[in-house]
ZADO-1210 file (C-alpha; in nm, 4 decimals, padded with zeros to 6 digits):
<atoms>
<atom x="04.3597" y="21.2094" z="14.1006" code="UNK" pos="1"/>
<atom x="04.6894" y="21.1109" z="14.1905" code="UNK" pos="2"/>
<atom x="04.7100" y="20.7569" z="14.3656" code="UNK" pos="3"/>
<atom x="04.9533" y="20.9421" z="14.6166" code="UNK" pos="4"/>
<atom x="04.6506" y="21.1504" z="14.7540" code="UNK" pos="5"/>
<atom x="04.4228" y="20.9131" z="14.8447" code="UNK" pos="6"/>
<atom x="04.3161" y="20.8517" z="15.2062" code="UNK" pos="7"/>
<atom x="04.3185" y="20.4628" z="15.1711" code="UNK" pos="8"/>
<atom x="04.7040" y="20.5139" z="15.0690" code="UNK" pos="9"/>
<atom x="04.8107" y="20.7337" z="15.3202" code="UNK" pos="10"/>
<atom x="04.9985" y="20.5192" z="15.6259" code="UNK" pos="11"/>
<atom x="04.9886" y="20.8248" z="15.8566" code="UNK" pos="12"/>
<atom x="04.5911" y="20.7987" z="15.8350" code="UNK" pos="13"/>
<atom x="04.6171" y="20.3792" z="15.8867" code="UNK" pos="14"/>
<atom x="04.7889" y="20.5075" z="16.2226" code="UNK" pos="15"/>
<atom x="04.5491" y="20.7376" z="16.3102" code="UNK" pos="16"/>
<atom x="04.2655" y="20.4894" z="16.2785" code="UNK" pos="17"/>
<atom x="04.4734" y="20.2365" z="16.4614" code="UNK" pos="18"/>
<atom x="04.5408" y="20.4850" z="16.7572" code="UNK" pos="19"/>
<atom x="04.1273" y="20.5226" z="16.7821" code="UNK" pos="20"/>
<atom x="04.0835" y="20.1348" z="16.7790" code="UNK" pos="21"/>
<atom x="04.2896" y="20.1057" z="17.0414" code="UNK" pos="22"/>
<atom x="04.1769" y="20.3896" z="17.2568" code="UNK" pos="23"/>
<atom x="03.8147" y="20.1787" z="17.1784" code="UNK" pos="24"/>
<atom x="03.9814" y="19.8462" z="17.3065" code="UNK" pos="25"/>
<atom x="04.0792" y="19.9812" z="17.6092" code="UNK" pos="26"/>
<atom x="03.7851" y="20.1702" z="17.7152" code="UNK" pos="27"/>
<atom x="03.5475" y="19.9331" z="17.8655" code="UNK" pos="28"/>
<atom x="03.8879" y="19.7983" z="18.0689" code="UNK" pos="29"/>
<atom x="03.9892" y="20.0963" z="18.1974" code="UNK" pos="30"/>
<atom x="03.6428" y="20.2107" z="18.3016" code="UNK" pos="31"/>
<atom x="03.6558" y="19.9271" z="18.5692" code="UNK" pos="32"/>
<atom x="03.9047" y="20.1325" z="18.7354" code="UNK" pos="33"/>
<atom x="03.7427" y="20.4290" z="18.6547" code="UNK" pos="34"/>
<atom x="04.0735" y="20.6292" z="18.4321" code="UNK" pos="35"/>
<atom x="04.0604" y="20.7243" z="18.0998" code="UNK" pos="36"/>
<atom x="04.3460" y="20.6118" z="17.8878" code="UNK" pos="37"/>
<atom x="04.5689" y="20.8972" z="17.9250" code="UNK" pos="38"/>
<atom x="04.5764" y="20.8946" z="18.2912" code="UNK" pos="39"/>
<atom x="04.6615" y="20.5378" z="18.2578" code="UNK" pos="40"/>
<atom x="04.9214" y="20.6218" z="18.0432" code="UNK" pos="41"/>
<atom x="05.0264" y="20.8920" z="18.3318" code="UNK" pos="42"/>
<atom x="04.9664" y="20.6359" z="18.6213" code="UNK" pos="43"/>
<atom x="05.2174" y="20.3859" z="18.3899" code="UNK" pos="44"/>
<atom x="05.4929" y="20.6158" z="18.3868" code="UNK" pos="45"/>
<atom x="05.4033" y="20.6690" z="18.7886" code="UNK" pos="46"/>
<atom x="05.3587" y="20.2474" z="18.8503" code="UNK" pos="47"/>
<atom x="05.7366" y="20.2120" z="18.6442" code="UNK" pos="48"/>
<atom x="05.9346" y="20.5035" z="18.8768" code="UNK" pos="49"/>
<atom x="05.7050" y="20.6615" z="19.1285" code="UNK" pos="50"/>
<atom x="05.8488" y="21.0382" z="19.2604" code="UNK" pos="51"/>
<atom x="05.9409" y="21.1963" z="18.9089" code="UNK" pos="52"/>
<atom x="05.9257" y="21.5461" z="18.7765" code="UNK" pos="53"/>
<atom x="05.6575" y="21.6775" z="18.5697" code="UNK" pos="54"/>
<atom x="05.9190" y="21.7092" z="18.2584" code="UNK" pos="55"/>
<atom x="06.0105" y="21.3151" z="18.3052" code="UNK" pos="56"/>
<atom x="05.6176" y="21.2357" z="18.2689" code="UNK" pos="57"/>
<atom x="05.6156" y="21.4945" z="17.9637" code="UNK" pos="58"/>
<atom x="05.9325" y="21.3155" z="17.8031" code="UNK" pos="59"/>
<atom x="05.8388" y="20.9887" z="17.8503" code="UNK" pos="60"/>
<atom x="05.4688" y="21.0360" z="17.7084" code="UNK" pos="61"/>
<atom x="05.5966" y="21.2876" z="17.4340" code="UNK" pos="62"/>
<atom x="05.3446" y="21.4995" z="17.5364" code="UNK" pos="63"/>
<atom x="05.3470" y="21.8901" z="17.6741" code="UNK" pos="64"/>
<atom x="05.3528" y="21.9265" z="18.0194" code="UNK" pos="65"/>
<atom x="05.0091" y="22.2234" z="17.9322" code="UNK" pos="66"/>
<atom x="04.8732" y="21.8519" z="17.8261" code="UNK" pos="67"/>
<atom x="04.9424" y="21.6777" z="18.1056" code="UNK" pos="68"/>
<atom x="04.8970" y="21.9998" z="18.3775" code="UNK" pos="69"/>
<atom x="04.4846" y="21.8858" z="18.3498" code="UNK" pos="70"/>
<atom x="04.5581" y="21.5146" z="18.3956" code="UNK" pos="71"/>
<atom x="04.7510" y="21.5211" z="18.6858" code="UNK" pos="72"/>
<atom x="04.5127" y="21.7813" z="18.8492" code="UNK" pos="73"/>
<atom x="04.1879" y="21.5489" z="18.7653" code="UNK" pos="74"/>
<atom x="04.4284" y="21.2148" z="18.9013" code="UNK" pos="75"/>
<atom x="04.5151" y="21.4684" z="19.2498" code="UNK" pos="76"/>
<atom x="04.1828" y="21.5374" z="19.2825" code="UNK" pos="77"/>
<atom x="04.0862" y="21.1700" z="19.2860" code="UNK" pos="78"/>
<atom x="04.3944" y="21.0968" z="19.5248" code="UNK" pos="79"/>
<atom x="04.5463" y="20.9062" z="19.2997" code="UNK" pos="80"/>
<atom x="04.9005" y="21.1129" z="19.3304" code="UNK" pos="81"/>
<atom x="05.0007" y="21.4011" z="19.4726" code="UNK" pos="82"/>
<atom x="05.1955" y="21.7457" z="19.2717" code="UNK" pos="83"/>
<atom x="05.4608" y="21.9146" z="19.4983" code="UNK" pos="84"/>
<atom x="05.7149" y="22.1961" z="19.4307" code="UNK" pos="85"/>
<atom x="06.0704" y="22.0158" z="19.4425" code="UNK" pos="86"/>
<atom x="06.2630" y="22.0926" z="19.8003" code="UNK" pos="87"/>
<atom x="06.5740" y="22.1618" z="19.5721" code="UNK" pos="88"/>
<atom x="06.4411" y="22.2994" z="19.2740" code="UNK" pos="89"/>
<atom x="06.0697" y="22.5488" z="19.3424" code="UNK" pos="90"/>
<atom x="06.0742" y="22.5313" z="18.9537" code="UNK" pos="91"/>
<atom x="06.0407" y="22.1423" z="18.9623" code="UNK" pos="92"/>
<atom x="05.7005" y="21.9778" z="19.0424" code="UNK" pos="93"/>
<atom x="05.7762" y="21.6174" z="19.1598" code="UNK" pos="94"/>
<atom x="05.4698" y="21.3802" z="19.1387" code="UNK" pos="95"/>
<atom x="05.3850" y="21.0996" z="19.3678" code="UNK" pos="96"/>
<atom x="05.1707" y="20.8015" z="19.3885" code="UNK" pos="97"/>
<atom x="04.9335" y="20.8013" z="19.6894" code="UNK" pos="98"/>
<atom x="04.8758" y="20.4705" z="19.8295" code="UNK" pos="99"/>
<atom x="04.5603" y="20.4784" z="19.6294" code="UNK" pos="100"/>
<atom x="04.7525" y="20.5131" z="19.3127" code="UNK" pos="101"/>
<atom x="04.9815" y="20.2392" z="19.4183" code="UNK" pos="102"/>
<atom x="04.6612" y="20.0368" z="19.4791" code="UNK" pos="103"/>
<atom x="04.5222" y="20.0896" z="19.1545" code="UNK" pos="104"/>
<atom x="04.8073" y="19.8975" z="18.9590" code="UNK" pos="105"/>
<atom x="04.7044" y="19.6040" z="19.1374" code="UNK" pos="106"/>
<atom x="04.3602" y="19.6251" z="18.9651" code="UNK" pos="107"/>
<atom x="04.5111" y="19.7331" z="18.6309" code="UNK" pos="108"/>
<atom x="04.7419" y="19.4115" z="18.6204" code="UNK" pos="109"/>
<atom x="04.5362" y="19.2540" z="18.3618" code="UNK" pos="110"/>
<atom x="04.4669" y="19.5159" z="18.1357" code="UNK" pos="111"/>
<atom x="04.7418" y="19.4724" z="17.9268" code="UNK" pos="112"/>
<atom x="04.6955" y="19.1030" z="17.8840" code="UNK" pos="113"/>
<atom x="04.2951" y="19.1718" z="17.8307" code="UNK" pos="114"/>
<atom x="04.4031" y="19.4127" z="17.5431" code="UNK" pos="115"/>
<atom x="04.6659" y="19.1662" z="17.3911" code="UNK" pos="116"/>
<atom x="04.3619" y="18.9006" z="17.3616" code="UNK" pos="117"/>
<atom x="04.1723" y="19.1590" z="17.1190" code="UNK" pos="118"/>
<atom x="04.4939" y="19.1773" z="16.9172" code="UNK" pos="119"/>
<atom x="04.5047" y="18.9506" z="16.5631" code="UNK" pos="120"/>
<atom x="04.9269" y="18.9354" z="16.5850" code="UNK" pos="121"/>
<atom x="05.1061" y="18.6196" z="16.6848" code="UNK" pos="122"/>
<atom x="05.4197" y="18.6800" z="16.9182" code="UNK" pos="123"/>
<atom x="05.6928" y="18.7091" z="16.6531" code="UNK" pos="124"/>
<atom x="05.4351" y="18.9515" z="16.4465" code="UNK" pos="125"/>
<atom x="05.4015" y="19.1684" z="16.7601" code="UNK" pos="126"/>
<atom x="05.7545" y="19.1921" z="16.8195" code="UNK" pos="127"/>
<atom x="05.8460" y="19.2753" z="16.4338" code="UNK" pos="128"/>
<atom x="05.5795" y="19.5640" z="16.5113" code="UNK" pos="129"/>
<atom x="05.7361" y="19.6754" z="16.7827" code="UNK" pos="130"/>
<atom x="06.0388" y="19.6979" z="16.6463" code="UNK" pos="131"/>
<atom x="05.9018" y="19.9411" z="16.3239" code="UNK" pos="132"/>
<atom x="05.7299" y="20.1461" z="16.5213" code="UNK" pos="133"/>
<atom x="06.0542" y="20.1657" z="16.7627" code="UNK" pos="134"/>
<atom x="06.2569" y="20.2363" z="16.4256" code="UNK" pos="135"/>
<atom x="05.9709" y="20.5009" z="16.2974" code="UNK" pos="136"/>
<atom x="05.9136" y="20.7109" z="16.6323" code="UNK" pos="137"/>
<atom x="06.2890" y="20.7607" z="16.6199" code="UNK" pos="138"/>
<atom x="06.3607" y="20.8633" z="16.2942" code="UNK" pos="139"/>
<atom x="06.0256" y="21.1118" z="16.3194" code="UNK" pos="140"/>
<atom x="06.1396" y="21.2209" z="16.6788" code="UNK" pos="141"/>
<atom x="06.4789" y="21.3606" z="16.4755" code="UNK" pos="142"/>
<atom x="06.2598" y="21.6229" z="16.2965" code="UNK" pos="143"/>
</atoms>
């Protein structure tokens, strides 16, 4: 068998493995505030620049907005934000924090740090990381 074909030597497979670690890590965290991790990705994008357009959520989580459609309805139904047709544009849905949502970042203010702890990276390790990744998502997004 060629070397090249092995699971243990594909990177893409070291990345998925990675991404379910992580989504592991931050489980027990997040279920203090009661989100799963991609509404907390959601609520991030919300807790950075509330009042954005469904396609700015899409773009900046590189995901579909028939992906996120579900999320946001589950996080409206909890009053965490709010989905309304633009004023300017009926074909624009602009989503909102509700003073809930804006409450919850509050709680989630040591989540990140919590996760970091887990983490076997110094600083200047973490920020050479970064930095691939950074260099990788862009030369993949080109495709």
């Amino acid at each position: 068998m060629s070397e090249l074909l092995k699971l243990e030597n594909q990177l893409c497979h070291r990345f998925y493995t990675l991404s379910n670690a992580f989504t592991r890590a931050y489980r027990p965290l997040l279920k203090a505030l009661d989100i799963t991790y991609p509404q907390y990705l959601v609520l991030m994008v919300l807790w950075e620049k509330d009042e954005v357009n469904l396609s700015t959520i899409a773009e900046k989580l590189q995901l579909q907005s028939n992906t996120l459609t579900p999320l946001l309805k589950r996080l409206q139904q909890r009053e965490l934000l709010e989905r309304k047709r633009s004023e300017t544009d009926e074909r624009n849905i602009v989503i909102t924090l509700t003073e809930k949502g804006k409450a919850l970042k509050d709680q989630a203010c040591d989540v990140p740090a919590m996760l970091a702890e887990q983490l076997p990276l110094e600083e200047e390790e973490a920020k050479e990381l970064y930095r691939l990744l950074y260099k990788m998502i862009g030369k993949m997004s080109e495709k």
